[in-house]
C-alpha positions in Angstrom: 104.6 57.9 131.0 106.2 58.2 127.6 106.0 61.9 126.4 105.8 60.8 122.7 102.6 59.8 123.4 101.3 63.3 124.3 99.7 65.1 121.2 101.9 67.8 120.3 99.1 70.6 120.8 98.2 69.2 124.6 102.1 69.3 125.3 102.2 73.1 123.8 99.7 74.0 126.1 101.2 72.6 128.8 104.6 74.1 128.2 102.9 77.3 127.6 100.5 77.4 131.1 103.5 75.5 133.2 106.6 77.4 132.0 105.9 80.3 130.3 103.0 82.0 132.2 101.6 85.2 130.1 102.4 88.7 131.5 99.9 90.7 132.2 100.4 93.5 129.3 100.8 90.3 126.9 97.6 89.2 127.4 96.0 92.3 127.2 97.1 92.5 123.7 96.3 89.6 122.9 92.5 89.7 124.0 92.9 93.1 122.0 93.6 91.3 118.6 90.7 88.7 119.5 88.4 91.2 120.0 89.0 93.2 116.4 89.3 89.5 115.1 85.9 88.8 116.3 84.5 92.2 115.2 86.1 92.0 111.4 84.6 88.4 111.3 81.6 89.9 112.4 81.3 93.0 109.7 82.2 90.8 107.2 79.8 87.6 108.3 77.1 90.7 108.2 77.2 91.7 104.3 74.3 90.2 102.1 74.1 93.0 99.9 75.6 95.7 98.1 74.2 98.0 100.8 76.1 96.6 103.8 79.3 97.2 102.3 80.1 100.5 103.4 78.1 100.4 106.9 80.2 97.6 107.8 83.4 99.0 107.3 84.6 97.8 103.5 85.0 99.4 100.4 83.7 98.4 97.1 86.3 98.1 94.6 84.3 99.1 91.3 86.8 99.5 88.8 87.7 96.0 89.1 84.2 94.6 89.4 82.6 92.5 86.2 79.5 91.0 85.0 80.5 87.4 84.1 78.4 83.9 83.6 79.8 81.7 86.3 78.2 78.0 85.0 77.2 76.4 88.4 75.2 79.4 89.2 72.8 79.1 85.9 73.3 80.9 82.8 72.4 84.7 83.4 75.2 86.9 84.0 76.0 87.1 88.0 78.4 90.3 89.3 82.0 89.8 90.7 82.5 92.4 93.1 85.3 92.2 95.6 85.5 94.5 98.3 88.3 95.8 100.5 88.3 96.1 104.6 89.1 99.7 105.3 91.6 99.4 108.7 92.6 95.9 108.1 93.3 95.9 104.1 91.8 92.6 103.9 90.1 92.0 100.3 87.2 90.0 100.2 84.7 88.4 97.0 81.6 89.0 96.8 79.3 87.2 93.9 75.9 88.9 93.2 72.5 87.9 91.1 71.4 90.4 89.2 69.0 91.8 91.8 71.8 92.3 94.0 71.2 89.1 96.3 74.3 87.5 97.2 75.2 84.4 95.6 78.5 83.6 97.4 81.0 85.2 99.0 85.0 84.5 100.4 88.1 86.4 102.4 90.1 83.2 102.4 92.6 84.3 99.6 96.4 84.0 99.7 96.6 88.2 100.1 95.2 87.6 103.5 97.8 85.3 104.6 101.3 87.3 103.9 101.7 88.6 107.8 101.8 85.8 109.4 99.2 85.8 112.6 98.0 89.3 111.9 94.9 90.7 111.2 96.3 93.0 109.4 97.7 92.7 105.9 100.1 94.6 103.4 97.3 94.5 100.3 97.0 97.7 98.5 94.9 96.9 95.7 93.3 94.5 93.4 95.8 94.2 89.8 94.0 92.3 88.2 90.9 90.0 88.0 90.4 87.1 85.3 88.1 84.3 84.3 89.4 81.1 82.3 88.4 77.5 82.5 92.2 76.1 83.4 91.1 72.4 85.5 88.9 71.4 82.1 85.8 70.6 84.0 83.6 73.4 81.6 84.0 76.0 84.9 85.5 79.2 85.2 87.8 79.7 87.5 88.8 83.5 88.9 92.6 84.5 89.3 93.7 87.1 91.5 97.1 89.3 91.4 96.9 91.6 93.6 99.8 94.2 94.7 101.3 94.3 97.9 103.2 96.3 100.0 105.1 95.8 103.7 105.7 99.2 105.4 108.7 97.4 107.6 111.8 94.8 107.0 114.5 95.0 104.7 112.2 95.3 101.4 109.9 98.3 103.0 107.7 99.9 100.4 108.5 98.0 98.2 105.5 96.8 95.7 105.3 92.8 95.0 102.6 91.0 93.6 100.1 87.8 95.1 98.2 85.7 93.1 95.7 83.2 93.7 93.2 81.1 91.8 89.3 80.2 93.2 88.3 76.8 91.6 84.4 76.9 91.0 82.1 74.3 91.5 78.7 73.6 92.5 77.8 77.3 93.1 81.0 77.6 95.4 84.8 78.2 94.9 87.7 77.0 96.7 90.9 77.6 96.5 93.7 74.8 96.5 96.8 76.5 98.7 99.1 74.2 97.5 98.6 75.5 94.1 98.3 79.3 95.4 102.0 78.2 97.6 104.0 77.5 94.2 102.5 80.5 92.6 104.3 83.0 94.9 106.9 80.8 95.8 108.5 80.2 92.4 107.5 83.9 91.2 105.0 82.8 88.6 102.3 85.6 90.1 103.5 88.3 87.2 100.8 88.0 85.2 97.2 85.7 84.4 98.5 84.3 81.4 101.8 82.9 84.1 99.5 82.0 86.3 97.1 79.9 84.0 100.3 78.9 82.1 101.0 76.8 85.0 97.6 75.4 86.3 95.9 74.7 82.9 99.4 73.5 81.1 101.4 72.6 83.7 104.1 74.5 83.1 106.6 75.9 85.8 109.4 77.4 87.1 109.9 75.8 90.3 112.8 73.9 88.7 114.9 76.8 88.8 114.7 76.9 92.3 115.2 73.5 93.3 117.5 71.5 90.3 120.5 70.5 91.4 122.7 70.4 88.3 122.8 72.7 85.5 121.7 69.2 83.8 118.3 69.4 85.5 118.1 73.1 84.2 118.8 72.2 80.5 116.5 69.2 80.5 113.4 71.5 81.7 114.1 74.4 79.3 116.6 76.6 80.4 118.2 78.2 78.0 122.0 79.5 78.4 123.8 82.7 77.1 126.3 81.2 76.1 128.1 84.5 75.3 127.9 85.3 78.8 128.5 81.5 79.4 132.7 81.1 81.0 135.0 79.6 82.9 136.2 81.8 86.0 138.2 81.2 89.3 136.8 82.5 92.3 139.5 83.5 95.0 137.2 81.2 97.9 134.8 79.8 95.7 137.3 77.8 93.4 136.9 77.8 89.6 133.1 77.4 88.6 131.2 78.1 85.5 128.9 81.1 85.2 125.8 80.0 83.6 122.8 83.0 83.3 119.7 82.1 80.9 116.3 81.9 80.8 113.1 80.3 81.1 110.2 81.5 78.6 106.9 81.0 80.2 103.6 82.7 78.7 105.6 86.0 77.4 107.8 86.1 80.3 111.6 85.6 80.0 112.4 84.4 83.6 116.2 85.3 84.3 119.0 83.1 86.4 122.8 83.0 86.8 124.3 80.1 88.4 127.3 78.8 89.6 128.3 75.6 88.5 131.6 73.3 89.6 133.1 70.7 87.1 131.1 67.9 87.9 127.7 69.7 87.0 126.5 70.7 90.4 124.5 74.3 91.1 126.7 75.7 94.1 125.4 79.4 93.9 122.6 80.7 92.3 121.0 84.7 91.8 118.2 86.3 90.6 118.9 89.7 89.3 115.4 90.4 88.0 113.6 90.2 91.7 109.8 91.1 91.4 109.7 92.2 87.7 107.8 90.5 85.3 110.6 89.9 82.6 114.0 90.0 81.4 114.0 92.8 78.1 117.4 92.6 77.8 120.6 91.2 78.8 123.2 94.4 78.7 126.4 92.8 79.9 127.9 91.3 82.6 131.3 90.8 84.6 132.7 88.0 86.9 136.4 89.0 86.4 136.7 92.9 88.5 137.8 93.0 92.4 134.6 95.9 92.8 135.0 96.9 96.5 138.6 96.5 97.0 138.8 93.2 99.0 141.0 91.8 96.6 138.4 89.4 95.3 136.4 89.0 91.9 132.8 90.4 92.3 129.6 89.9 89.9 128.6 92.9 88.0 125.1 92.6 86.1 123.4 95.1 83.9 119.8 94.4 82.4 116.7 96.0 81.5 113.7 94.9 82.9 110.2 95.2 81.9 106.8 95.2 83.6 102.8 96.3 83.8 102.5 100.0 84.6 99.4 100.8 86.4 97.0 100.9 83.4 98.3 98.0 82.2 101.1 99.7 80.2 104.9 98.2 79.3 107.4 99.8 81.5 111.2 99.5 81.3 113.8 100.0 84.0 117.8 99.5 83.4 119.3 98.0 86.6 122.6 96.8 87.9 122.9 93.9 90.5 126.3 93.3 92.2 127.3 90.6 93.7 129.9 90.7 96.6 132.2 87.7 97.1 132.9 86.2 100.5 134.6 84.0 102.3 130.9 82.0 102.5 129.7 82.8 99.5 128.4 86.0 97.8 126.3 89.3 99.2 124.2 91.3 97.3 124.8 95.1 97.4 122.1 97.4 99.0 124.7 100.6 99.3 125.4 101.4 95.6 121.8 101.4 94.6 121.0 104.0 96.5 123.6 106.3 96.0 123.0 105.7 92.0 119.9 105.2 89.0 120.9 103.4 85.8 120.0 104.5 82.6 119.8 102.9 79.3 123.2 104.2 78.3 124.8 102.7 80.9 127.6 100.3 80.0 128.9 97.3 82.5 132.8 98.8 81.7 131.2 102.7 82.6 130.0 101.1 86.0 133.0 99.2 87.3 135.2 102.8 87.7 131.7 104.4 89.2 131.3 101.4 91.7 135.3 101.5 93.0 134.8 104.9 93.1 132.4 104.9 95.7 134.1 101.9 97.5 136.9 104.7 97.3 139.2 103.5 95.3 141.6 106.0 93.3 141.8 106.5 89.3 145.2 105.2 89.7 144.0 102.0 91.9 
């Protein structure tokens, strides 16, 4: 019998019963996760009003709860309140009539989906919550940032962001997870305004991610420093232009340095800004200093960074990124960071001697 014929699923299962019989202590643990599966599914499946919140294990989140006319549920003002599973961190929506009966109400949001296969999730709290009309059928839509945190891996505690948009109609929502996929994928989560930006104009920075010649880039808005803009020779990398600019989006200024060889191709790309929401300011930058002694030309970046404080607030931080050159291609540093905070009157020439130095290099080297 031809295999090819065999559904994929059938011929996992057989692999799986026929090859690879479960251990004992396996299984256990995995009838443990059904079982607190089933019983989430089942506090949550229970909640029909505001009262069966608490007894079933969730918490209301208040401050971020609003009175809002949703149109396909009639014109009197209905109550968004989402809620929050204590063990599992699992937020959940809840929409209320103004008697407290409940209208409609979801856990099948993007925030819920970030650990793979577990139940539970790295959420720490709702952001932000907003209403707008962004597919032009005359119905609000809801979008969702909301902050996360993984306590393990290489970027352990620290915060990023999730967003997600619930289409309304016909006294429902759904969400469209293509559209929630490109969100996080191409870092357009910072704010509502990036997110409706892209699904009510259309606009995007996915480009920056996948164009293939600096070309492509220009075309779709990109705009260079061309101060910063030059001509260098990499000692394994050959001679490529360093191209850093920006893409303006909503308020945002997203930041990007690429590599680029002499017939217009992308060969290396970074993105020194990571999870902030925007580039303040460009401080300076250096492609032409051997930092950690190797005997080959590093990156240097310095740039200031802003981003929403906890009330909402405009925080700044100063940061350097450096880039390691290697035989392959180019490493990011995790050491100096940690051994050092920049400030604003940091300089990219007062950072090269402080970097050698803790590579050890002498005054003299």
């Amino acid at each position: 019998m031809d295999r090819r014929w065999i559904p994929a699923a059938l011929a996992a299962c057989l692999c799986g019963f026929l090859l690879f019989p479960i251990r004992a202590g396996a299984q256990e643990e995995q009838d443990k996760l059904v079982r607190q599966y089933r019983e989430y599914q089942e506090n949550f499946a229970a909640i029909e009003k505001p009262e069966d919140i608490e007894e079933h294990n969730f918490t209301a989140l208040t401050d971020q709860s609003f009175p809002v006319v949703l149109e396909s549920f009639g014109e009197e003002e209905v109550t968004f309140l989402p809620i929050m599973e204590n063990t599992w961190h699992r937020l959940a929506i809840l929409i209320l009539d103004g008697d407290g009966k409940l209208l409609f109400k979801t856990d099948q949001l993007e925030t819920n989906y970030k650990w793979k296969g577990r139940l539970e999730q790295p959420t720490k709290r709702l952001a932000s919550v907003s209403f707008k009309d962004l597919d032009g059928d005359g119905l609000k839509e809801i979008v969702l940032i909301t902050e996360c945190q993984n306590d393990s891996g290489a970027f352990a505690g620290q915060t990023y962001k999730v967003g997600d948009v619930l289409f309304q109609r016909d006294g429902s929502f759904y969400r469209d997870w293509r559209i929630s996929d490109k969100i996080n994928r191409f870092s357009m989560n910072k704010s509502a305004r990036f997110i409706e930006a892209y699904v009510r104009d259309g606009s995007s920075t996915e480009i920056l991610y996948t164009a293939d010649t600096q070309e492509e880039l220009e075309k779709n808005g990109f705009q260079i420093y061309e101060e910063q803009h030059y001509y260098r020779t990499f000692e394994k990398q050959g001679g490529l232009w360093v191209v850093p600019g920006i893409m303006s989006i909503a308020e945002y200024n997203v930041f990007m340095i690429y590599l680029v060889n002499d017939q217009g191709y992308i060969v290396w790309s970074f993105q020194p800004m990571k999870d902030y929401d925007n580039l303040y300011a460009l401080k300076g930058m250096t492609c032409r200093e051997d930092l950690d002694g190797d005997g080959m030309k590093d990156i240097l970046v310095l740039g200031r960074y802003s981003y929403a404080g906890p009330e909402g607030e405009l925080k700044v931080d100063t940061r350097c990124n450096i880039y390691y050159q290697r035989t392959d291609g180019f490493t990011e540093d995790t050491e100096f960071e940690k051994t050092y905070q920049c400030t604003e009157e940091d300089t990219v020439s007062g950072l090269v001697p402080l970097i050698r130095e803790y590579w050890g290099w002498t005054k003299e080297e």
